[in-house]
CHARMM internal coordinates of N, CA and C (Angstrom, degrees):
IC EDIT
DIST 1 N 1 CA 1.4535
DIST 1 CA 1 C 1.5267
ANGL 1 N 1 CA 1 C 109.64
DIST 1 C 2 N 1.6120
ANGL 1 CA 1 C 2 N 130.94
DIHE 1 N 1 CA 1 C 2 N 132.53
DIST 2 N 2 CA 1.5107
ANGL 1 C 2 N 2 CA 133.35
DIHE 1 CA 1 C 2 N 2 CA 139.09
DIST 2 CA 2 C 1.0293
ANGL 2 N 2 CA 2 C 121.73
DIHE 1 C 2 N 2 CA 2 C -75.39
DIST 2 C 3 N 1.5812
ANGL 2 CA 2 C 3 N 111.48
DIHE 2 N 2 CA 2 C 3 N 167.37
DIST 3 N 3 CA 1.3276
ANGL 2 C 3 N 3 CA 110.07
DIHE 2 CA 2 C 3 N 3 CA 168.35
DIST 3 CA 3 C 1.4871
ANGL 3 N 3 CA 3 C 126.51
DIHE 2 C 3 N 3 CA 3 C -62.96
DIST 3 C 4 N 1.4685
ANGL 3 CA 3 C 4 N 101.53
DIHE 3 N 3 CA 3 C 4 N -5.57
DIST 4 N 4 CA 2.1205
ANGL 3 C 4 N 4 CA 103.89
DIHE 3 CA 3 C 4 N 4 CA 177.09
DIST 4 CA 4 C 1.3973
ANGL 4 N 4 CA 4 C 100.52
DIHE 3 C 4 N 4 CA 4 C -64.81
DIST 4 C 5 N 1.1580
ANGL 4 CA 4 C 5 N 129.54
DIHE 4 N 4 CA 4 C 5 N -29.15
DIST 5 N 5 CA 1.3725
ANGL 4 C 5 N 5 CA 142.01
DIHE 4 CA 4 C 5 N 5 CA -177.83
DIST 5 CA 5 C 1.7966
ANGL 5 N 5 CA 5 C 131.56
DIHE 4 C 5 N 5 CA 5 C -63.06
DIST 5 C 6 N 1.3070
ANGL 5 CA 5 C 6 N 100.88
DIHE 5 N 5 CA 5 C 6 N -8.41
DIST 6 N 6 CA 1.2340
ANGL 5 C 6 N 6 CA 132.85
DIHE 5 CA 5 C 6 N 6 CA -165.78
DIST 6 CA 6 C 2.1723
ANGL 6 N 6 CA 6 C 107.86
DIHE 5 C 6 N 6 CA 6 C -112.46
DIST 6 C 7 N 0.7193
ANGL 6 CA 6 C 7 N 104.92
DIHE 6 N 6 CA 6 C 7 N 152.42
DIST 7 N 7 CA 1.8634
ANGL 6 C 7 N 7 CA 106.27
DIHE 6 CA 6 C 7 N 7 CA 166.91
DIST 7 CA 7 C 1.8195
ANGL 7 N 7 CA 7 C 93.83
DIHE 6 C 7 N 7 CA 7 C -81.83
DIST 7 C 8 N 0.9828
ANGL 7 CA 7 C 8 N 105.70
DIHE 7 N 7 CA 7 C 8 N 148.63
DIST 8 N 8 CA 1.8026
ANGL 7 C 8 N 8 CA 118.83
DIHE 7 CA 7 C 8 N 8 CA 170.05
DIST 8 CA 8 C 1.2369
ANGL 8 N 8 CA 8 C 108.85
DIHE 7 C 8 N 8 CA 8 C -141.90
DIST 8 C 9 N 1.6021
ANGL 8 CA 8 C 9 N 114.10
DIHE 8 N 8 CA 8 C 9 N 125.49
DIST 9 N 9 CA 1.6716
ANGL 8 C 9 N 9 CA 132.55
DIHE 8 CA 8 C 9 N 9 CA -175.48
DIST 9 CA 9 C 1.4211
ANGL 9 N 9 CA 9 C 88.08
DIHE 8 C 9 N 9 CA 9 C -96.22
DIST 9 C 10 N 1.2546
ANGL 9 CA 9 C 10 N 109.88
DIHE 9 N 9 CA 9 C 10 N 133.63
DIST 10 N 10 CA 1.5284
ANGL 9 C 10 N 10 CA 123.71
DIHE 9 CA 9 C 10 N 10 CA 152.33
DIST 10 CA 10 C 1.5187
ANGL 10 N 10 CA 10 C 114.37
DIHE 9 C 10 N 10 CA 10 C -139.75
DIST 10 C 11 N 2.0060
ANGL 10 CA 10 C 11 N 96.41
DIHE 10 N 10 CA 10 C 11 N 121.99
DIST 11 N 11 CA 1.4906
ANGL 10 C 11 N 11 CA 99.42
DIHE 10 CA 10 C 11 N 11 CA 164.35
DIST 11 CA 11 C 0.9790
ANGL 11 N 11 CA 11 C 129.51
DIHE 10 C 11 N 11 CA 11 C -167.36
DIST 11 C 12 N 1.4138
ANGL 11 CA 11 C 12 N 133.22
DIHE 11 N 11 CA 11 C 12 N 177.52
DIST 12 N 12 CA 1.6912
ANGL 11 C 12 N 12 CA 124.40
DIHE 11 CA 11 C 12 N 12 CA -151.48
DIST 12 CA 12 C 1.3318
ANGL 12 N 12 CA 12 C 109.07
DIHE 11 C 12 N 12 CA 12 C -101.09
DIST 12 C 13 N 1.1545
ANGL 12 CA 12 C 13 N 119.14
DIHE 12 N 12 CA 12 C 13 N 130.24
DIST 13 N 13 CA 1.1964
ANGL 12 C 13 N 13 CA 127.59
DIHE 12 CA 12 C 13 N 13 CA 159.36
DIST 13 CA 13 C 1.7513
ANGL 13 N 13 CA 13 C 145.54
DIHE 12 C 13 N 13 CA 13 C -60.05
DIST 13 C 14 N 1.0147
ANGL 13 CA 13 C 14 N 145.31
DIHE 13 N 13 CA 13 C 14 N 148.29
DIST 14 N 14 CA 1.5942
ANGL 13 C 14 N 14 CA 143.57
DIHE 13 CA 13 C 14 N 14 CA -167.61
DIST 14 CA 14 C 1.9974
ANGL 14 N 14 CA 14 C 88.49
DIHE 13 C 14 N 14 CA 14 C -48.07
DIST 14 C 15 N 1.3332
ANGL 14 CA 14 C 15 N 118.89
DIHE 14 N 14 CA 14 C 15 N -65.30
DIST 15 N 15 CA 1.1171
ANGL 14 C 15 N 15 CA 111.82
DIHE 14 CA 14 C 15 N 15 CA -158.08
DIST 15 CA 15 C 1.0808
ANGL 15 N 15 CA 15 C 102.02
DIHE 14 C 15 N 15 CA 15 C -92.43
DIST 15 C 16 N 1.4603
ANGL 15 CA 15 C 16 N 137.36
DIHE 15 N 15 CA 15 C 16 N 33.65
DIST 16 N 16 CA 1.8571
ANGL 15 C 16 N 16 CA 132.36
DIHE 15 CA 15 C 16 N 16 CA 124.35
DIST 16 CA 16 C 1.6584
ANGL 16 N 16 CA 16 C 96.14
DIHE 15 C 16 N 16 CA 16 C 115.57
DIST 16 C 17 N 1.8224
ANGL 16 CA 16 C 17 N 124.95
DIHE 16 N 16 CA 16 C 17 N -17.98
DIST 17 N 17 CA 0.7810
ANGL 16 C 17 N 17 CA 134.57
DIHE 16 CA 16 C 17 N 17 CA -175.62
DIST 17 CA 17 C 2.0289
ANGL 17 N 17 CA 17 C 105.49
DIHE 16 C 17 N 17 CA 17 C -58.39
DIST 17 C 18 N 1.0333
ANGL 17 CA 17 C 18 N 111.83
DIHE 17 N 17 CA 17 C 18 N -159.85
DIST 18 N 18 CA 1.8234
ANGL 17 C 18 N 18 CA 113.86
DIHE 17 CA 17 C 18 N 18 CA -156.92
DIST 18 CA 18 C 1.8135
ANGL 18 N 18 CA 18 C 98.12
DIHE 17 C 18 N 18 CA 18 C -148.89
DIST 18 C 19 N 1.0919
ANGL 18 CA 18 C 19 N 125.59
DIHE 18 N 18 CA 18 C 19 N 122.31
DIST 19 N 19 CA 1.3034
ANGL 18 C 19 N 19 CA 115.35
DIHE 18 CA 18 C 19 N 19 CA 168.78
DIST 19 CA 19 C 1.8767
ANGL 19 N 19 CA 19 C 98.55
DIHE 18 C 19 N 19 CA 19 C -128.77
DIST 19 C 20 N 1.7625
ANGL 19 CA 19 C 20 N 108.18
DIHE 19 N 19 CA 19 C 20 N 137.72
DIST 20 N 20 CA 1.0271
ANGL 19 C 20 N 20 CA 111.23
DIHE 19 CA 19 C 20 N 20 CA 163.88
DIST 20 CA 20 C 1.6936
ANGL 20 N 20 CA 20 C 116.15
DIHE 19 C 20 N 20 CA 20 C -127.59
DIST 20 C 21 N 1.5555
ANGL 20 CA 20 C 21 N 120.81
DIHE 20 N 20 CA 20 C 21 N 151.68
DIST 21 N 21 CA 1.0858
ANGL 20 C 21 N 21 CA 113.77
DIHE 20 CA 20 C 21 N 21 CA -141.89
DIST 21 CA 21 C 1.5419
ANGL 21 N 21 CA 21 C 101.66
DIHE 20 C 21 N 21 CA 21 C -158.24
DIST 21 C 22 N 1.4374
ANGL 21 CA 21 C 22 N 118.79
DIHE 21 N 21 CA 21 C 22 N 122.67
DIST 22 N 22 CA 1.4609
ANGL 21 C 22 N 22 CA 107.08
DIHE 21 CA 21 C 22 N 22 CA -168.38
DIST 22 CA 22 C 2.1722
ANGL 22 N 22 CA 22 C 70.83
DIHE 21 C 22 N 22 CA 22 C -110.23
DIST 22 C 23 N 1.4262
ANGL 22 CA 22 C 23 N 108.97
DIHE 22 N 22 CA 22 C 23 N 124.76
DIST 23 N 23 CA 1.4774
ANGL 22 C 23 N 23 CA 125.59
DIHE 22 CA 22 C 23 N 23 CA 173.90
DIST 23 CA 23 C 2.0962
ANGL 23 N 23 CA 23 C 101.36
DIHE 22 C 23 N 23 CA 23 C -66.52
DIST 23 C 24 N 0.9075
ANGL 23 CA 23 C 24 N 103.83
DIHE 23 N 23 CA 23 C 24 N -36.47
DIST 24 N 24 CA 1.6856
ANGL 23 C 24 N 24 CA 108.79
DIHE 23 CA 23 C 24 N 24 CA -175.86
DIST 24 CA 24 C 1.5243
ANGL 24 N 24 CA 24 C 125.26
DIHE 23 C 24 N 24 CA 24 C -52.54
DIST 24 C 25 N 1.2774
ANGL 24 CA 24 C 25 N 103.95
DIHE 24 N 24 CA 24 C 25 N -39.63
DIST 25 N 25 CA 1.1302
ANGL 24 C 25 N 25 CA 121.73
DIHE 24 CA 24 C 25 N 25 CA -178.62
DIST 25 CA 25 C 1.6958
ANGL 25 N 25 CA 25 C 112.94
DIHE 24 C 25 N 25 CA 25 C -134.02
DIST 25 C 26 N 1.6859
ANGL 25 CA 25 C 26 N 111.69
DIHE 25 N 25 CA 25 C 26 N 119.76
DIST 26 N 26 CA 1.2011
ANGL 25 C 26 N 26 CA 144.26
DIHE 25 CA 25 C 26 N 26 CA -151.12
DIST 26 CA 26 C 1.3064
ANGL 26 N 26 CA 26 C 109.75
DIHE 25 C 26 N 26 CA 26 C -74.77
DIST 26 C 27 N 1.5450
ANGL 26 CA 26 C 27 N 117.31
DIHE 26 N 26 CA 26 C 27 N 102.72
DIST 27 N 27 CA 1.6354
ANGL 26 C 27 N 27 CA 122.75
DIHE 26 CA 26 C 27 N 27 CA -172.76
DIST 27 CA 27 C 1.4902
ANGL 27 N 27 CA 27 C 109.89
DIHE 26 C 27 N 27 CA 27 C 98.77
DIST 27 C 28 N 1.0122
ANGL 27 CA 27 C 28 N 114.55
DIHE 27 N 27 CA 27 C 28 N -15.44
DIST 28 N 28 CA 1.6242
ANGL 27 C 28 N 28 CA 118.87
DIHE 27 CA 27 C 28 N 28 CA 170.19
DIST 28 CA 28 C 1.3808
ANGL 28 N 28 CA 28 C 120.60
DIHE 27 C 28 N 28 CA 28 C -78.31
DIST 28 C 29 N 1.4535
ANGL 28 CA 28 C 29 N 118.53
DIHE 28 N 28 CA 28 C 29 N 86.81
DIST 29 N 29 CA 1.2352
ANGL 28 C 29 N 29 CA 150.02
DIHE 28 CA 28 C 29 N 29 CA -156.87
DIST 29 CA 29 C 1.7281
ANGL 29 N 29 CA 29 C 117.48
DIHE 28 C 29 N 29 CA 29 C -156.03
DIST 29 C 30 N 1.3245
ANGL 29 CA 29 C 30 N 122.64
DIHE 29 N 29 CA 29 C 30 N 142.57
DIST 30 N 30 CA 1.3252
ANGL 29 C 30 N 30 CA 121.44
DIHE 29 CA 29 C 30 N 30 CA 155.47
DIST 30 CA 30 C 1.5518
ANGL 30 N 30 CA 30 C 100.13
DIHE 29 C 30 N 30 CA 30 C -139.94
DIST 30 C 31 N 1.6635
ANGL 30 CA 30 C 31 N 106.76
DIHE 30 N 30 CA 30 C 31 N 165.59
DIST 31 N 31 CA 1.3913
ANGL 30 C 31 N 31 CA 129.88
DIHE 30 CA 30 C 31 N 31 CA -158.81
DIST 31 CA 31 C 2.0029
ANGL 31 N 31 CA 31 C 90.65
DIHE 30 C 31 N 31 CA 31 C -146.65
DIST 31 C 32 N 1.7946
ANGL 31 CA 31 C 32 N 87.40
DIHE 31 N 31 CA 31 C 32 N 110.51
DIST 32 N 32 CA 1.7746
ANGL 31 C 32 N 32 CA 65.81
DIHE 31 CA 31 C 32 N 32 CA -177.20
DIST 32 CA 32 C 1.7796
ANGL 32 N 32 CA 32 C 85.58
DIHE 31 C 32 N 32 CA 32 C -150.53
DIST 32 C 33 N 1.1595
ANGL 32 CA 32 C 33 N 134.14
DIHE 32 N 32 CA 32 C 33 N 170.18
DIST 33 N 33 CA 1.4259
ANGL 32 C 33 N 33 CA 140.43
DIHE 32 CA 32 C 33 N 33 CA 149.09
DIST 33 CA 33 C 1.5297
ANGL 33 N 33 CA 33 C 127.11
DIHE 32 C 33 N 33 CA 33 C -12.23
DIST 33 C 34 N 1.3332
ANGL 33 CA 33 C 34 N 101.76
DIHE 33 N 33 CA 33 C 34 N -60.75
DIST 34 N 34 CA 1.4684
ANGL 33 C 34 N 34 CA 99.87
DIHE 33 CA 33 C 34 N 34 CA -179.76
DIST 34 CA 34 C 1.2304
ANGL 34 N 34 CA 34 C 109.06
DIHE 33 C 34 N 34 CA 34 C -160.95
DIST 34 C 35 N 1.8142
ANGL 34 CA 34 C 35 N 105.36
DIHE 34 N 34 CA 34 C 35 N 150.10
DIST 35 N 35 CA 1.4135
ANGL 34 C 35 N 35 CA 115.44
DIHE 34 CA 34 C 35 N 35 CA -162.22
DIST 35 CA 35 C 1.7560
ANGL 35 N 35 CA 35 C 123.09
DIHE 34 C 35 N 35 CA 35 C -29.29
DIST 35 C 36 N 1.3180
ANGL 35 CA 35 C 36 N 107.74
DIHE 35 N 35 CA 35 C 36 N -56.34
DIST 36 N 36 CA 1.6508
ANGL 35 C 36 N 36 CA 115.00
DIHE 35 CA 35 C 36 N 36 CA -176.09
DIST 36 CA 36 C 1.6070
ANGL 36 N 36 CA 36 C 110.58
DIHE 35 C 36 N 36 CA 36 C -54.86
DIST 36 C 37 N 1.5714
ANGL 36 CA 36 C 37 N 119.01
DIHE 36 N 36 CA 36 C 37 N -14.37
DIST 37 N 37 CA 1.3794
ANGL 36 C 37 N 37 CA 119.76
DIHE 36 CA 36 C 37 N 37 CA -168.11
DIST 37 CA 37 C 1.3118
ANGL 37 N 37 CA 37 C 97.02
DIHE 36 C 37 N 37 CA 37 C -92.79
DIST 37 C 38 N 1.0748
ANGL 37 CA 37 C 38 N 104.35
DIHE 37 N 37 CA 37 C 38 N -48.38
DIST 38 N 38 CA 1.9441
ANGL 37 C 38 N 38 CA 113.87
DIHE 37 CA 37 C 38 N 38 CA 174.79
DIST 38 CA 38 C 1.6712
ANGL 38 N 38 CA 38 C 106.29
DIHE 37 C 38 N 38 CA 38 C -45.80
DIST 38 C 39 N 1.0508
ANGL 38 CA 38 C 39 N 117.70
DIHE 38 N 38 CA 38 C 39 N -50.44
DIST 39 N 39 CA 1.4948
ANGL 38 C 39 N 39 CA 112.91
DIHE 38 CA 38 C 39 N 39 CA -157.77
DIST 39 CA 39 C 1.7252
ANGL 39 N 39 CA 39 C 99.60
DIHE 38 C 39 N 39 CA 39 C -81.05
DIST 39 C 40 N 1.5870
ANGL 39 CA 39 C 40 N 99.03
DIHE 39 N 39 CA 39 C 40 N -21.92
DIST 40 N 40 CA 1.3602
ANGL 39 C 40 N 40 CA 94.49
DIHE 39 CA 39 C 40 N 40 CA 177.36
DIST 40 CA 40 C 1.2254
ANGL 40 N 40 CA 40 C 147.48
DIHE 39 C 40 N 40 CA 40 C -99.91
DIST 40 C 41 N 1.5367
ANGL 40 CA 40 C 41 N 99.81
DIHE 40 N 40 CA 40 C 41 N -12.34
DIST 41 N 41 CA 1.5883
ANGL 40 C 41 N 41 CA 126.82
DIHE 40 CA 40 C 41 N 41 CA 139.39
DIST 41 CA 41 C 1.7485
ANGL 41 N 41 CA 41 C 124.36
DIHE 40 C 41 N 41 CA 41 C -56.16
DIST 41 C 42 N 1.3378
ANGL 41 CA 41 C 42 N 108.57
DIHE 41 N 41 CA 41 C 42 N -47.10
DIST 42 N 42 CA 1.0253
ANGL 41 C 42 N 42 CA 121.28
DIHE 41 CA 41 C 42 N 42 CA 175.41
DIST 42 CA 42 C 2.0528
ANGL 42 N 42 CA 42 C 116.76
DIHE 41 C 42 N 42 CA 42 C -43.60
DIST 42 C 43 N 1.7306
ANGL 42 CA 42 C 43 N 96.20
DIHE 42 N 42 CA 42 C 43 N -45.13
DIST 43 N 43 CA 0.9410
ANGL 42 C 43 N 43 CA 98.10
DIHE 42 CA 42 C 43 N 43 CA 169.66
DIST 43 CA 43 C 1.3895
ANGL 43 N 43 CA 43 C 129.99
DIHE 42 C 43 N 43 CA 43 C -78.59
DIST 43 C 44 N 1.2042
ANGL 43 CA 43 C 44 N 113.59
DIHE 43 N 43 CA 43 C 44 N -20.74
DIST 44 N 44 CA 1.5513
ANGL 43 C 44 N 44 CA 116.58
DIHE 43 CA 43 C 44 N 44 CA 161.56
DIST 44 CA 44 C 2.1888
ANGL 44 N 44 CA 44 C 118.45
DIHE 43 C 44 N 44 CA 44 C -76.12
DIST 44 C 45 N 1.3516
ANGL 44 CA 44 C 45 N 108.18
DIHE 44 N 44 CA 44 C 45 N -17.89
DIST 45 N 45 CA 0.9837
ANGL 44 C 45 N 45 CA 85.55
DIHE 44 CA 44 C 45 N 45 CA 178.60
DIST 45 CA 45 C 2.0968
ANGL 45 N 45 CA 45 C 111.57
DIHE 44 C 45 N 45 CA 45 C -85.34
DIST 45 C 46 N 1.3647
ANGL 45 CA 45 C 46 N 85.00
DIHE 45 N 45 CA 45 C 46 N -26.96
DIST 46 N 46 CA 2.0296
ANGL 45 C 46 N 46 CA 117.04
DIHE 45 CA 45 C 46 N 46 CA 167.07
DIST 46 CA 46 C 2.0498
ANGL 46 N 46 CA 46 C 84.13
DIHE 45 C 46 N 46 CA 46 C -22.60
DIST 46 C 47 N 1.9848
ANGL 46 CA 46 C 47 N 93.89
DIHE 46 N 46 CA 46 C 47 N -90.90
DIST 47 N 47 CA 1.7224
ANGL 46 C 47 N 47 CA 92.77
DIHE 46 CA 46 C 47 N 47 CA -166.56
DIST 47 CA 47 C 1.3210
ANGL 47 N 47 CA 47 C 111.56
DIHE 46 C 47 N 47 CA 47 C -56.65
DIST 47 C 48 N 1.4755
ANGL 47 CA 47 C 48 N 142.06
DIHE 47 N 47 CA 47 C 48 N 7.98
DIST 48 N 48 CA 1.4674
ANGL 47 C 48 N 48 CA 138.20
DIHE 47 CA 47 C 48 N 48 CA -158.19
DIST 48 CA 48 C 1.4130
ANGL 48 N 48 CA 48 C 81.62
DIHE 47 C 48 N 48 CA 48 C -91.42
DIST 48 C 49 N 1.2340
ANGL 48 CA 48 C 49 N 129.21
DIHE 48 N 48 CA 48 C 49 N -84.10
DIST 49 N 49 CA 1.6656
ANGL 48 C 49 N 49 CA 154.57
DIHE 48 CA 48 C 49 N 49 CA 170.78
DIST 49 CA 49 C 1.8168
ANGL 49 N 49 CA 49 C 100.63
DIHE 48 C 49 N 49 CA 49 C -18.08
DIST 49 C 50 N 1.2084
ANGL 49 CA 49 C 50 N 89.61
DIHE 49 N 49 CA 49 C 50 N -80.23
DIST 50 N 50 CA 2.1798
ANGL 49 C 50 N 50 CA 93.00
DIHE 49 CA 49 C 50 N 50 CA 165.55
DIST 50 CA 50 C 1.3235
ANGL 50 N 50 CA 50 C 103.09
DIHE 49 C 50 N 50 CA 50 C -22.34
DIST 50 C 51 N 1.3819
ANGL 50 CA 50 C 51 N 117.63
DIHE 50 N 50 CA 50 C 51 N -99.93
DIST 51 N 51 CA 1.2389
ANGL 50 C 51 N 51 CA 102.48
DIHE 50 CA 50 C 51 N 51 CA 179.17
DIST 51 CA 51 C 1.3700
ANGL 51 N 51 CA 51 C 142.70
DIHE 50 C 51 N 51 CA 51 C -24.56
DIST 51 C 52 N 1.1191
ANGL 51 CA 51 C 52 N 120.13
DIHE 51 N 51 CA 51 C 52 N -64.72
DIST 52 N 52 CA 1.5284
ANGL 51 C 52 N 52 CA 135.10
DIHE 51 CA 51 C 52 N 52 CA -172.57
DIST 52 CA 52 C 1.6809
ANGL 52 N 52 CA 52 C 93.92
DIHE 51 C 52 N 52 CA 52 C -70.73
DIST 52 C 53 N 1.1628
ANGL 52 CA 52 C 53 N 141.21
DIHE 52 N 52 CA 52 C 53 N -5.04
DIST 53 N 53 CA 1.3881
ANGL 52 C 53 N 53 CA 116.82
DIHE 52 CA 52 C 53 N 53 CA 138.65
DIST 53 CA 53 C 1.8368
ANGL 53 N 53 CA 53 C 117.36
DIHE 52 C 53 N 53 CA 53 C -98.08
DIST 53 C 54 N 0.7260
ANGL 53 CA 53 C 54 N 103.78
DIHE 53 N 53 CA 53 C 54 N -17.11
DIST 54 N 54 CA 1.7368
ANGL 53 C 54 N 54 CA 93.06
DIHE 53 CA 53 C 54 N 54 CA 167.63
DIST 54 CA 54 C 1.6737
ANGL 54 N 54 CA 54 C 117.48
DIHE 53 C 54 N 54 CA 54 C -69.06
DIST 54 C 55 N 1.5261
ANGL 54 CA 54 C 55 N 108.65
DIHE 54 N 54 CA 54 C 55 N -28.90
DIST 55 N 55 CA 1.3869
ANGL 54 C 55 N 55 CA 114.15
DIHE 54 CA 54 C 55 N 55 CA 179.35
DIST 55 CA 55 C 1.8641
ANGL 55 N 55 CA 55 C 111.06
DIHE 54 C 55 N 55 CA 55 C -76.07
DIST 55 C 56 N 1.5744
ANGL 55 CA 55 C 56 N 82.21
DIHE 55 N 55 CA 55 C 56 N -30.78
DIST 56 N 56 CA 2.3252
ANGL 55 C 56 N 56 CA 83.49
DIHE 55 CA 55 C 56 N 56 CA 170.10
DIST 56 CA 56 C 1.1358
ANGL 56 N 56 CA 56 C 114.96
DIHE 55 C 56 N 56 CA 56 C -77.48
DIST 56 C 57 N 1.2101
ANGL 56 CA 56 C 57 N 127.27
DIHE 56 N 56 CA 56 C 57 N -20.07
DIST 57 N 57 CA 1.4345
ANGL 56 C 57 N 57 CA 139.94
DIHE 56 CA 56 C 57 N 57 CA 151.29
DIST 57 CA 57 C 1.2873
ANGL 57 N 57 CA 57 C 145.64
DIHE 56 C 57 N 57 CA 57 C -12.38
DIST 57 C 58 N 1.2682
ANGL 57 CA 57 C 58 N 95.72
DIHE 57 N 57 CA 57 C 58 N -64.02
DIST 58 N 58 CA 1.6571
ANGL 57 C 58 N 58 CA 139.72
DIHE 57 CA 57 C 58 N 58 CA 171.42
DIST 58 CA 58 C 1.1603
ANGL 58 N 58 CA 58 C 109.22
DIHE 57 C 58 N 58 CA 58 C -57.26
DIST 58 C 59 N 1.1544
ANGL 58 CA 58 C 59 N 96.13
DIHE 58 N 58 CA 58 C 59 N 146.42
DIST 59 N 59 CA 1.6060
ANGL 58 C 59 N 59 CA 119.46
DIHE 58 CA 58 C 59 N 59 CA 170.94
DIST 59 CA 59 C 1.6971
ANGL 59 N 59 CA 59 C 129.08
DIHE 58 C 59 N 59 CA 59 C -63.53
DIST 59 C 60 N 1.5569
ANGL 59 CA 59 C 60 N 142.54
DIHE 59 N 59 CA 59 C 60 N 58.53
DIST 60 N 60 CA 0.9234
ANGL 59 C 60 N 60 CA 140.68
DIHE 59 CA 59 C 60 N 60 CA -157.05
DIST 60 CA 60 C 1.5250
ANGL 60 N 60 CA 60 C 113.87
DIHE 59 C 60 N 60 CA 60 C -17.11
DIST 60 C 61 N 1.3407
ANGL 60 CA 60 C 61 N 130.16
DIHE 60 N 60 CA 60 C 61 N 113.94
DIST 61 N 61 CA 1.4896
ANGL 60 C 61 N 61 CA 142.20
DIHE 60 CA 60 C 61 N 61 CA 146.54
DIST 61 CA 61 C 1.4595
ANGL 61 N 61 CA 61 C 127.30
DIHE 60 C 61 N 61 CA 61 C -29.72
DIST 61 C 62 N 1.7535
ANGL 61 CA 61 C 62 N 117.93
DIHE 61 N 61 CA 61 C 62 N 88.34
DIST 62 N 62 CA 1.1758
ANGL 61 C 62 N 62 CA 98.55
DIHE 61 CA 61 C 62 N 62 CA 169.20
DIST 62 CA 62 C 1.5006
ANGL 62 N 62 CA 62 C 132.77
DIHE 61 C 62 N 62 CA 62 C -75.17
END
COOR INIT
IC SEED 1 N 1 CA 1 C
IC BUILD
């Protein structure tokens, strides 16, 4: 799965700043300058999260 796969909130804030936000999945959010940075952070924090549950996943390494 990507984050295209997901619903994504995007919207502006009082102080002009940009927040994008997939609501589904908890902490998956960015806060950045302007819209295109949001959506594109967003997607980097998207695989950050992916990962770090596929790695809890796993089978501990003896």
């Amino acid at each position: 799965m990507t984050s295209q796969d997901y619903k994504t909130v995007l919207y502006r804030q009082e102080d002009g700043s940009w927040v994008a936000e997939i609501p589904a999945i908890p902490g998956c959010y960015a806060l950045m300058e302007s819209r295109d940075s949001a959506l594109a952070e967003l997607t980097q924090v998207f695989i950050m999260i992916a990962n770090e549950g596929h790695t809890e996943g796993q089978a501990p390494s003896s």
